[in-house]
C-alpha positions in Angstrom: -5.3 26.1 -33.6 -2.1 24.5 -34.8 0.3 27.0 -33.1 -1.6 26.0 -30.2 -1.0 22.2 -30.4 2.8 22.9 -31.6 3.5 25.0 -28.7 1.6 22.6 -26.1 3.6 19.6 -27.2 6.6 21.8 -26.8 5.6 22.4 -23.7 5.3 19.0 -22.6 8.7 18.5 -24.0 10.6 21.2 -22.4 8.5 19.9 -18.7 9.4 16.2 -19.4 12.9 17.0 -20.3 13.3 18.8 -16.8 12.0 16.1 -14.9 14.6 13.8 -17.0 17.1 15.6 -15.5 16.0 16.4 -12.2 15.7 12.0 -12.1 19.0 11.5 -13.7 20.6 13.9 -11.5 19.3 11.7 -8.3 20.5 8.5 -9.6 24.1 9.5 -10.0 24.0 11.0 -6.7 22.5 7.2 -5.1 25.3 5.7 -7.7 28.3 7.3 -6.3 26.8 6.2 -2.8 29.5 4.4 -0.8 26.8 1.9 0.2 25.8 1.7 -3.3 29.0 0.9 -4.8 29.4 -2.0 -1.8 25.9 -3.3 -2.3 27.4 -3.7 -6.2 30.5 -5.2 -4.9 28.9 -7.8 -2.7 26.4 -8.2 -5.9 29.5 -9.4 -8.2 30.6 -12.2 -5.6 29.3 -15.8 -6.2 27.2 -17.5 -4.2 29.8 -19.3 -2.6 32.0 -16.4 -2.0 28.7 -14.8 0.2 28.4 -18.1 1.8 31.5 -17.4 3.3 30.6 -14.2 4.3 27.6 -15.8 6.0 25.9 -13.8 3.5 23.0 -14.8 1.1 22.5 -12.8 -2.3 18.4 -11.9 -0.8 20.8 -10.4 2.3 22.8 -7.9 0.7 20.6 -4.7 1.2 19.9 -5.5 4.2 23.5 -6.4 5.4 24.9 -3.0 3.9 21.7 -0.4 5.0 21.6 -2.7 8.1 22.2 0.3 10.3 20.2 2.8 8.7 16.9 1.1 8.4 17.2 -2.4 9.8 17.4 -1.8 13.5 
């Protein structure tokens, strides 16, 4: 009974370490995003600086993705 409970939790292990991986591996590909790294950009900019954009901070997403999903 104890090999079975060593090698289940090894299991899980193992499985959660995958899907660790798989996730990682899709946030570095979203990171390396041009959009990503202009939504960052425009996120570093005070207030003011967007204001003279004619950009608010709530805006951002929506101004960089604005062709993609805000039609």
């Amino acid at each position: 009974m104890a090999i079975a409970a060593t090698h289940s939790t090894q299991t899980r292990e193992k499985s959660s370490g995958v899907f660790d991986s798989i996730i990682n591996f899709l946030v570095r590909i979203a990171e390396s995003n041009g959009r990503m790294k202009a939504v960052e950009r425009l996120n570093a900019m005070s207030d003011s600086e967007l204001q003279a954009r004619g950009l608010k901070r709530e805006d951002i997403v929506r101004h960089v993705f604005r062709d993609m999903f805000y039609i």
